[in-house]
BASETI-473535 format. One record per residue: residue in three letters; x, y, z of N, C-alpha, C, O in turn. Coordinates in steps of 0.001 Angstrom, whole numbers, plus 524288, in hexadecimal, padded with zeros to 5 digits. Layout:
! residues N
rest;n_u;n_v;n_w;ca_u;ca_v;ca_w;c_u;c_v;c_w;o_u;o_v;o_w
ALA;X;Y;Z;X;Y;Z;X;Y;Z;X;Y;Z
...
END
This chain:
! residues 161
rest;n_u;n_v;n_w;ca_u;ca_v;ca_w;c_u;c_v;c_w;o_u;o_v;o_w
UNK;8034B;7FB68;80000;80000;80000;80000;8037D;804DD;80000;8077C;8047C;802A6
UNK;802A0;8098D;7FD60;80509;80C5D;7FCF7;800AB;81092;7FD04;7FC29;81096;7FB5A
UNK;804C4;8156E;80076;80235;81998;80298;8049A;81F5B;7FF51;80901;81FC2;7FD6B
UNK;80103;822E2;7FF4D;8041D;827BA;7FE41;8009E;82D22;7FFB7;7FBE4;82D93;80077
UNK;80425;8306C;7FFCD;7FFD4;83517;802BD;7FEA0;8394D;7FDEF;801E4;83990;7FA69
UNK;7FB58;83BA6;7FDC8;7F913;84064;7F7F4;7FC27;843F2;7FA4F;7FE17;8446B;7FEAF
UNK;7FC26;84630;7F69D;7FDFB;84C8D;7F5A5;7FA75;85062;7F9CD;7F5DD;8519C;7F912
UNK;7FCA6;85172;7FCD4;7F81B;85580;8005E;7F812;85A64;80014;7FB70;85D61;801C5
UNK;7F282;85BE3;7FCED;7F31B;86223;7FB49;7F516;86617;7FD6F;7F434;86650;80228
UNK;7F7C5;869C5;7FB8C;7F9EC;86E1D;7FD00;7F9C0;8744D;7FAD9;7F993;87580;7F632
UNK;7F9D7;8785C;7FFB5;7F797;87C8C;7FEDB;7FC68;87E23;7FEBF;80081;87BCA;7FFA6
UNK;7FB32;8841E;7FD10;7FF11;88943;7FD39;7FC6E;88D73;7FEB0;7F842;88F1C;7FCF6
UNK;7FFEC;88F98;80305;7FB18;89395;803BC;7FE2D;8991F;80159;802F9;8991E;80104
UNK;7FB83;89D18;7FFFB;7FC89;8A166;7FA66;7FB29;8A5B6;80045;7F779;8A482;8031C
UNK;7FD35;8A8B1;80109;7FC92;8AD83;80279;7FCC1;8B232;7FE9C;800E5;8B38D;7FC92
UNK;7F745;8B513;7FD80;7F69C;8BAC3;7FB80;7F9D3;8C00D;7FB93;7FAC3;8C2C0;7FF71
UNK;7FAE1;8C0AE;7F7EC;7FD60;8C6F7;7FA2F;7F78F;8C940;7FCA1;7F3B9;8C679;7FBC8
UNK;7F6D5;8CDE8;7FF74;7F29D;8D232;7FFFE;7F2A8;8D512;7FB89;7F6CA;8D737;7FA53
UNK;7EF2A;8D587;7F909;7EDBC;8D92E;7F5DB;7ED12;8DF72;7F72F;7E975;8E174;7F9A5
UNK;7F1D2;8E226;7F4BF;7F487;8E73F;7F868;7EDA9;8EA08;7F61D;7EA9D;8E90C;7F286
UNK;7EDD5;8ED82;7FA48;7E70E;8F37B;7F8D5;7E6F6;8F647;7F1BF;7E38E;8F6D5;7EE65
UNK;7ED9B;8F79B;7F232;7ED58;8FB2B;7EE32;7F0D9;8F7E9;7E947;7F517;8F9A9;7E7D7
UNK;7EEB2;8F358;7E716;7F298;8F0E0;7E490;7F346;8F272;7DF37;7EECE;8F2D1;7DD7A
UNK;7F60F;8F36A;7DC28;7F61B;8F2A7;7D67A;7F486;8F055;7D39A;7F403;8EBBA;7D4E6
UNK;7F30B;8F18E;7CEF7;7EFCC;8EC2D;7CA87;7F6D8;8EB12;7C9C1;7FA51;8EE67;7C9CC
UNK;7F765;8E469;7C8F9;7FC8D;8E49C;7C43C;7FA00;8E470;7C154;7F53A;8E453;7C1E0
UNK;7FD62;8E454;7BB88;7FC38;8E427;7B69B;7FE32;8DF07;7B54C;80263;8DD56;7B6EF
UNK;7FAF2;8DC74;7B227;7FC0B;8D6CF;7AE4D;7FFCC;8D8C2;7A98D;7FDFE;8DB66;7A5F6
UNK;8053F;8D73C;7A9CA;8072C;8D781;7A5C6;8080D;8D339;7A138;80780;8D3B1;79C77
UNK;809D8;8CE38;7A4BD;80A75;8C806;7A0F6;8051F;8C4DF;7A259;80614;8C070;7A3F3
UNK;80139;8C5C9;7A22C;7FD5C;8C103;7A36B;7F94B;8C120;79FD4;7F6E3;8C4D7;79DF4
UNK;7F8BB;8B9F2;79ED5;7F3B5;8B93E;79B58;7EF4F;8B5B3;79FAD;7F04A;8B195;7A1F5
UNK;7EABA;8B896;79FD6;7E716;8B7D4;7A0F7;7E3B1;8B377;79FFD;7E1FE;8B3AB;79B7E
UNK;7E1E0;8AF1F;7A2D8;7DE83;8AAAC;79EEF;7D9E4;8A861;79FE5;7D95A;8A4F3;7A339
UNK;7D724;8A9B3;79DBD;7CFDF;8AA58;7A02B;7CF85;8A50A;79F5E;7D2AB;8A377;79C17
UNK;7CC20;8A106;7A1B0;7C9AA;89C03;7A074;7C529;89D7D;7A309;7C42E;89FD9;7A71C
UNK;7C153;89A5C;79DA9;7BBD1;899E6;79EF8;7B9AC;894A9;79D5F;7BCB6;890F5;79CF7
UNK;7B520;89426;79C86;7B22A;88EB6;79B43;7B5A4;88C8D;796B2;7B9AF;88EE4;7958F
UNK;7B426;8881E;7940D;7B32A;88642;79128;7B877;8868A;78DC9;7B86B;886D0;788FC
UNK;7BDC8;8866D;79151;7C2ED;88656;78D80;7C464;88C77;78C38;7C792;88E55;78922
UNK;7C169;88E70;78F34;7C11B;89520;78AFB;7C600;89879;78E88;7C51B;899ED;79307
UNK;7CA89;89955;78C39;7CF5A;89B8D;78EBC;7D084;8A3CA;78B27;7D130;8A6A9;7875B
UNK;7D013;8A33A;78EE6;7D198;8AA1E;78CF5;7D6B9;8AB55;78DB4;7D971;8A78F;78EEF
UNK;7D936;8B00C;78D4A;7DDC1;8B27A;7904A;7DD9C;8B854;78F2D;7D9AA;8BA59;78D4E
UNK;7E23E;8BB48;79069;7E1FC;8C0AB;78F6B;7E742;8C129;791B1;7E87D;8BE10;79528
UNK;7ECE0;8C736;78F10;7F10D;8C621;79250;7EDEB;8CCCE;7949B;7EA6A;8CF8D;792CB
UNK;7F1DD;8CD42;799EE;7F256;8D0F9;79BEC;7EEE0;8D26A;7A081;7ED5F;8CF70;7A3F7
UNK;7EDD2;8D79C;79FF6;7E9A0;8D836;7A4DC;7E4CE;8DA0A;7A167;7E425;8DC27;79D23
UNK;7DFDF;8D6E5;7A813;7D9CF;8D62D;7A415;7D78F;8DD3A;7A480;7D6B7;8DFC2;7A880
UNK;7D720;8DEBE;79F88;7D58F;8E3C4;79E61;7CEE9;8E293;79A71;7CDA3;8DF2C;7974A
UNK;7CC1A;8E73D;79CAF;7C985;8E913;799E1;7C870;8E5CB;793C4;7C502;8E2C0;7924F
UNK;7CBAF;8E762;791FB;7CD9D;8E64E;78A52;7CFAF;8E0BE;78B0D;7D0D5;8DEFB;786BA
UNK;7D0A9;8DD0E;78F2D;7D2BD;8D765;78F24;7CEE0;8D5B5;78C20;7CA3E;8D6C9;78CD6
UNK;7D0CD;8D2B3;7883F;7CEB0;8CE49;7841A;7CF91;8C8EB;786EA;7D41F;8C833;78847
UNK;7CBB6;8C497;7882B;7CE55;8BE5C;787AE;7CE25;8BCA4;782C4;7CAAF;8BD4B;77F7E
UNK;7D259;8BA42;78274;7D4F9;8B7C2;77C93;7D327;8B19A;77E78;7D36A;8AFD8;782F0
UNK;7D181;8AF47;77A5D;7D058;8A973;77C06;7D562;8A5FD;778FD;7D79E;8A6D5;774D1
UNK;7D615;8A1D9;77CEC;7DA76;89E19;77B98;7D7CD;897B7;77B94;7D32B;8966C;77BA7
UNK;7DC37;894AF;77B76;7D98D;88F39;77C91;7DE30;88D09;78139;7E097;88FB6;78469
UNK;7DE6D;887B2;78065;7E1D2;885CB;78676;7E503;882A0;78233;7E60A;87E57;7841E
UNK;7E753;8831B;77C4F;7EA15;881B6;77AB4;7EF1C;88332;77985;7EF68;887F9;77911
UNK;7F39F;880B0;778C5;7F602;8823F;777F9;7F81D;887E2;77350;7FC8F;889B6;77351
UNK;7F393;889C2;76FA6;7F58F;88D21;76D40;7F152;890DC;76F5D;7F155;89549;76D7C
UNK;7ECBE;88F63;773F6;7EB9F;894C6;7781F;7EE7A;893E3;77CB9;7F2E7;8927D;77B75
UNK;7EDF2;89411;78197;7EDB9;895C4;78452;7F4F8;894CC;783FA;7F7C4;898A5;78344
UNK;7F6D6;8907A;78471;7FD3D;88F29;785C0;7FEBB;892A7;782A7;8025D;8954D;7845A
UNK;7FC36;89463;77BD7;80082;896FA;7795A;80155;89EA6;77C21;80526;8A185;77B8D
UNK;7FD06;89F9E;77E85;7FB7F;8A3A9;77F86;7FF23;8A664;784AD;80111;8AACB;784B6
UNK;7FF73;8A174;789D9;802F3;8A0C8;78E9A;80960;8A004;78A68;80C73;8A37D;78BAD
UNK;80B1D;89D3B;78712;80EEC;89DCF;78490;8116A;8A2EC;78385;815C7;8A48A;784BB
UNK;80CD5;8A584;78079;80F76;8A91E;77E49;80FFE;8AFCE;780EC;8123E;8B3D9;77F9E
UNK;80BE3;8ADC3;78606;80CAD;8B239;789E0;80F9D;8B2F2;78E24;80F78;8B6B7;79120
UNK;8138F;8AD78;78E75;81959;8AAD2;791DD;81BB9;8AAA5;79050;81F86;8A884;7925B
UNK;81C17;8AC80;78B7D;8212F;8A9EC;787EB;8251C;8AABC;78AD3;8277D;8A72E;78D04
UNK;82692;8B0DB;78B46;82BB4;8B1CB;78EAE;82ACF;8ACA9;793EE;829B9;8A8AA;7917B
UNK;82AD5;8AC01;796FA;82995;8A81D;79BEE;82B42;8A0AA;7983A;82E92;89D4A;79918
UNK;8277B;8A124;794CC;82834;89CBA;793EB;82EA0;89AE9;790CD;83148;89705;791C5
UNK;82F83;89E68;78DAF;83305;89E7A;789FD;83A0A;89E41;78EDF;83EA6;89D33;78E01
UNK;83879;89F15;79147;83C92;8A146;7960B;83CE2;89C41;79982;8412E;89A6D;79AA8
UNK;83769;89996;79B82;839A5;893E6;79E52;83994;88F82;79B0A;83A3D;88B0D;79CB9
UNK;8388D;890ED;794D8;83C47;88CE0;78FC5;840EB;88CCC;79195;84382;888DB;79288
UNK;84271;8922F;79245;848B9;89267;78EE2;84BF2;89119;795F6;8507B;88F9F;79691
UNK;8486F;89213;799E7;84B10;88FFB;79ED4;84A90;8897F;79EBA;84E07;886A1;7A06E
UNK;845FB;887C1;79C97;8475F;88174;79D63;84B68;87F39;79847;84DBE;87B05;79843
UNK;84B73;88215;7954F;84F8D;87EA4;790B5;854E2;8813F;794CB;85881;87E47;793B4
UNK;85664;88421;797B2;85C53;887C4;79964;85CEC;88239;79CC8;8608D;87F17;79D22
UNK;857CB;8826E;79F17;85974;87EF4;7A598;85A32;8775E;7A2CD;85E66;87507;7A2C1
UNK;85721;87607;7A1A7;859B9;87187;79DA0;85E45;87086;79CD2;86060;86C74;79E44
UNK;8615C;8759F;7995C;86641;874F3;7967B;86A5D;875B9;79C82;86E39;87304;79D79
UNK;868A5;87943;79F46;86B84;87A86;7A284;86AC1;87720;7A7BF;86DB2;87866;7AB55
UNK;866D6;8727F;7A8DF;86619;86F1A;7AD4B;86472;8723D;7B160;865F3;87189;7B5E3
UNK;86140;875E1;7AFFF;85F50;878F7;7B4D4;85BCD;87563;7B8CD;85861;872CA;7B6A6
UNK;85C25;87511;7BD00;8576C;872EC;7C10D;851E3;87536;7BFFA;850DD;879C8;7BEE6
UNK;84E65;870F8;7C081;84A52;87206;7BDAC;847FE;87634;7C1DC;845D4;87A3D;7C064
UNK;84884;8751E;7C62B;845EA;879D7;7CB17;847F7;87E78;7C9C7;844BC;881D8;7CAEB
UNK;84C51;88096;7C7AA;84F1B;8866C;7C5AF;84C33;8874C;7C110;84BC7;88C11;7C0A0
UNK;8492D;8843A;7BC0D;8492A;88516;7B989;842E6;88635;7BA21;8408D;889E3;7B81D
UNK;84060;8818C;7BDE0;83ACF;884A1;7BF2F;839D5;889CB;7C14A;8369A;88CD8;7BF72
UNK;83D0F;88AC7;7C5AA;83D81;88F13;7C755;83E95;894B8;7C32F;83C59;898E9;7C3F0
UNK;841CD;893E5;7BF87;8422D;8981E;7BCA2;83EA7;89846;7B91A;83EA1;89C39;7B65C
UNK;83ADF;8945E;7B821;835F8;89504;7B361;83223;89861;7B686;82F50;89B14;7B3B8
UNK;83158;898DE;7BBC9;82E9A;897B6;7C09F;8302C;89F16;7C056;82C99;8A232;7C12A
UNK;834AD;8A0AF;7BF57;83649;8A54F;7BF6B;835A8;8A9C3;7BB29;835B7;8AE8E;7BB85
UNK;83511;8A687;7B735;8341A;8A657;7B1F2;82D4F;8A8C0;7B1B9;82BDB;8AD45;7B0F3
UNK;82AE7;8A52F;7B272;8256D;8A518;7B467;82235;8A87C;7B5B6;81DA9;8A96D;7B479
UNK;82775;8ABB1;7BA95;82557;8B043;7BC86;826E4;8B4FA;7B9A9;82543;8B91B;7BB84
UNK;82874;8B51C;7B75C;82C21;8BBEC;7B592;827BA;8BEE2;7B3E9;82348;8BD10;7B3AD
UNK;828CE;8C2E9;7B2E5;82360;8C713;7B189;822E6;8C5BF;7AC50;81E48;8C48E;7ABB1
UNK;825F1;8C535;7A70D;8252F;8C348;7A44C;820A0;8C044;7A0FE;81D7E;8C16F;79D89
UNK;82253;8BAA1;7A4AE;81F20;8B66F;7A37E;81868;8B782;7A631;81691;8BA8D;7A96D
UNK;8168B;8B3C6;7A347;8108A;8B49E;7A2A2;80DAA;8B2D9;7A6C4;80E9C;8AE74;7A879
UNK;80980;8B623;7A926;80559;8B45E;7ACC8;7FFE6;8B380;7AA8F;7FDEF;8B5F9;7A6EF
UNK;7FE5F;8B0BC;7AC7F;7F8E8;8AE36;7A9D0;7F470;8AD8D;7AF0E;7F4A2;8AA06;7B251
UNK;7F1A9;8B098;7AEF1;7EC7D;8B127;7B1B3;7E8C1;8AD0C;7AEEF;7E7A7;8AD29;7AA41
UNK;7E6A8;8A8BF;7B32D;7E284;8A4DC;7B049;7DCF3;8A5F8;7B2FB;7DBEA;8A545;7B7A0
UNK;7D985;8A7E3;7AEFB;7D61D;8A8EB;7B1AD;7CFCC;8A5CA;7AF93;7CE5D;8A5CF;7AAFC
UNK;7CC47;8A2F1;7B4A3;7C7A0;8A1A4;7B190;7C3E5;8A19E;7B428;7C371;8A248;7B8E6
UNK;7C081;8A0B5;7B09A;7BAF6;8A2C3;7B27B;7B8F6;89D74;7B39F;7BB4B;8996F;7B261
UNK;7B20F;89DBC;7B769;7AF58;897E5;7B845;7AE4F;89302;7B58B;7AC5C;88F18;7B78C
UNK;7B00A;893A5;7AFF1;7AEB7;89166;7ABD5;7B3E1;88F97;7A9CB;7B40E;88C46;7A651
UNK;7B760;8914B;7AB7A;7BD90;88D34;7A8F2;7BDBC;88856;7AD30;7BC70;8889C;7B1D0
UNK;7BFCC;88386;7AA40;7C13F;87F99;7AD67;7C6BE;87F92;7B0AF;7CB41;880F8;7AFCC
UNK;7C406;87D4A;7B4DE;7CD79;87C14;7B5BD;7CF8C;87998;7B379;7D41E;87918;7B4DF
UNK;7CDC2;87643;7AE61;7D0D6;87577;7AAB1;7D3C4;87824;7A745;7D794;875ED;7A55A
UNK;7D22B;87EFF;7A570;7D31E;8829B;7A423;7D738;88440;7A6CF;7DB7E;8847E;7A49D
UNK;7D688;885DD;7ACC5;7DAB4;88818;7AD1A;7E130;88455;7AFEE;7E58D;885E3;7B13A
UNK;7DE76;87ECF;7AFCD;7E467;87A7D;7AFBB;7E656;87C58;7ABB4;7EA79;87EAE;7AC6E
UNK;7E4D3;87C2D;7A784;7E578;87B33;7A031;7E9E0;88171;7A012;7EE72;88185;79E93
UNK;7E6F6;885BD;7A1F5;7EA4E;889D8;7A238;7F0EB;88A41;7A5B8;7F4FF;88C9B;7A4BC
UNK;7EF2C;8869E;7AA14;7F3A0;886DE;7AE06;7F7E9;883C9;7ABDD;7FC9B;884CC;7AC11
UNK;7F55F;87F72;7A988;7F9EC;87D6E;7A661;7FC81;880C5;7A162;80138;88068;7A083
UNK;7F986;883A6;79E8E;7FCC8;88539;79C8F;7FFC4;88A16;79D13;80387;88B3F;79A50
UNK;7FDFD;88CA9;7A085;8029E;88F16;7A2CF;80723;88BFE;7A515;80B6C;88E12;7A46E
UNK;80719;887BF;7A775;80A8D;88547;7A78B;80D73;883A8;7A398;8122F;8838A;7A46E
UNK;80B1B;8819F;79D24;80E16;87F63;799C1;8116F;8863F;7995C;81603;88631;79AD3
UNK;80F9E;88AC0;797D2;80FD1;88FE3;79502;81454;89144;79806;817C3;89411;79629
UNK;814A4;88E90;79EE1;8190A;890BC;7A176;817BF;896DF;7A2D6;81B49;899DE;7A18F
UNK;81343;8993A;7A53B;811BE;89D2B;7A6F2;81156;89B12;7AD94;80EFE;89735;7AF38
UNK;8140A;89E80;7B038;814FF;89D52;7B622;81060;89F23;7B88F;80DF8;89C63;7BBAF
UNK;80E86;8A50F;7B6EC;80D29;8A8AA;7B9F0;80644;8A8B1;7B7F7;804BE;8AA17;7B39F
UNK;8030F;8A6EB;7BC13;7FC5A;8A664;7B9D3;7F8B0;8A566;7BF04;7F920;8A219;7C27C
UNK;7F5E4;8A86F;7BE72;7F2C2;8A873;7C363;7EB33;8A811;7C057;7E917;8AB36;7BD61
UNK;7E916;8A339;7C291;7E3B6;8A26C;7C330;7E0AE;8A741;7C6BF;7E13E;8A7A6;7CB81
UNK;7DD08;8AB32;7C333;7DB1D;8AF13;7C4F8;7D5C0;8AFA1;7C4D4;7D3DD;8AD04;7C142
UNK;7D248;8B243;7C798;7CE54;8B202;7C53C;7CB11;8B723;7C12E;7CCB4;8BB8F;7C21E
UNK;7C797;8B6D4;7BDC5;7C6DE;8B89B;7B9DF;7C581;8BE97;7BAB9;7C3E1;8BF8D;7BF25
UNK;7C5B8;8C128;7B8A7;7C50F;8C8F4;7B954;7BF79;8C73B;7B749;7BEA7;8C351;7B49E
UNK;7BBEE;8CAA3;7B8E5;7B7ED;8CC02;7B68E;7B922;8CCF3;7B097;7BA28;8C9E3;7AD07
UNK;7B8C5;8D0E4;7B0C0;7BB66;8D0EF;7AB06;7BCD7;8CBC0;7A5FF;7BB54;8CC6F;7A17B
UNK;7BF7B;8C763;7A75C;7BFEC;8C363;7A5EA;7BD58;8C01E;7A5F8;7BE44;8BBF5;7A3BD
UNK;7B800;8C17A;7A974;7B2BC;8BBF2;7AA47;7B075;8BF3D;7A5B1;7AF38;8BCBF;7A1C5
UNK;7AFB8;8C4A8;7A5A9;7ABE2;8C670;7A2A0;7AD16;8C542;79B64;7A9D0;8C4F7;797E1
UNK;7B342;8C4C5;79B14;7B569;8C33B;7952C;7B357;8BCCE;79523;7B017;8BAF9;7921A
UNK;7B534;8BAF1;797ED;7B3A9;8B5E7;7973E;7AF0B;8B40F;794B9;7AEB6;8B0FA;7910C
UNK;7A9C4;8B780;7986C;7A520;8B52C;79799;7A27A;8B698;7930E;79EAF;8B4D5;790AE
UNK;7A6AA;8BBB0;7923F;7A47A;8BF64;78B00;7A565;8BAF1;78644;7A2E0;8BAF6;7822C
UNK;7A99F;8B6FE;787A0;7AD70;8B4B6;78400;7A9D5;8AD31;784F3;7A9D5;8A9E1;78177
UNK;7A81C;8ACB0;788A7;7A432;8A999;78995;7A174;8AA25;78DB7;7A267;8AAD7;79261
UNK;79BF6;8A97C;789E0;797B7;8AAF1;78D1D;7956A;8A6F9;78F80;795F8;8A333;78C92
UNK;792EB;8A59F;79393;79172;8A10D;794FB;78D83;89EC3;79201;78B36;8A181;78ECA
UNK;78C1D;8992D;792AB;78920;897AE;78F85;7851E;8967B;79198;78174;894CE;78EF8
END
């Protein structure tokens, strides 16, 4: 008979900054935006959501959504290519070499991606997205929830049935 014990879940606990009285808006300089709604239906938009923001519709294929995270990382992505072919030739330890993609990841540069969805996207939608920010090699992405503004494009672009 043979025994073994599970994996026993584990927390992290996240402490908040305070949100200072008189704070500043920042400004979005590198980020693409990515609406999910019902029925497969993926939007995006880069920058910050204005007034005049258009959603552009994509798909979850490789010549939408991956080519789109591609070509808005390039710098990021193109940079932990050329660090994993250096560290290869050069026998770098793979922990130095995570760490510097990891560094890579973060620079102001490289691309942030806001995923955002409404009651009607599946969590299949937004796995499908997380992975490919993972294939695209985008570090920096935070699950948000939707601006007004962005429920109201949505529902112009489909209406319920």
């Amino acid at each position: 008979m043979m025994t073994t014990t599970f994996s026993k879940p584990k927390t992290m606990e996240i402490n908040m900054p305070v949100k200072p009285e008189n704070e500043t808006k920042t400004e979005v300089n590198n980020a693409v935006t990515v609406v999910l709604s019902g029925d497969n239906n993926i939007y995006w938009y880069f920058g910050e959501l204005k007034p005049e923001t258009v959603l552009t519709p994509t798909n979850y294929s490789n010549d939408g959504l991956r080519k789109l995270f591609l070509d808005y990382n390039k710098y990021a992505f193109d940079k932990i290519m050329q660090l994993r072919k250096e560290g290869v030739a050069n026998n770098v330890a793979d922990t130095t070499l995570k760490r510097l993609e990891v560094d890579v990841k973060g620079e102001k540069k490289a691309l942030m991606v806001l995923v955002k969805a409404d009651d009607k996207a599946s969590y299949k939608n937004v796995v499908d997205v997380l992975d490919e920010l993972n294939i695209t090699m985008v570090g920096k992405y935070a699950i948000v929830d939707l601006a007004q503004q962005e429920f109201e494009m949505i529902n112009k672009l489909n209406p319920a049935k």
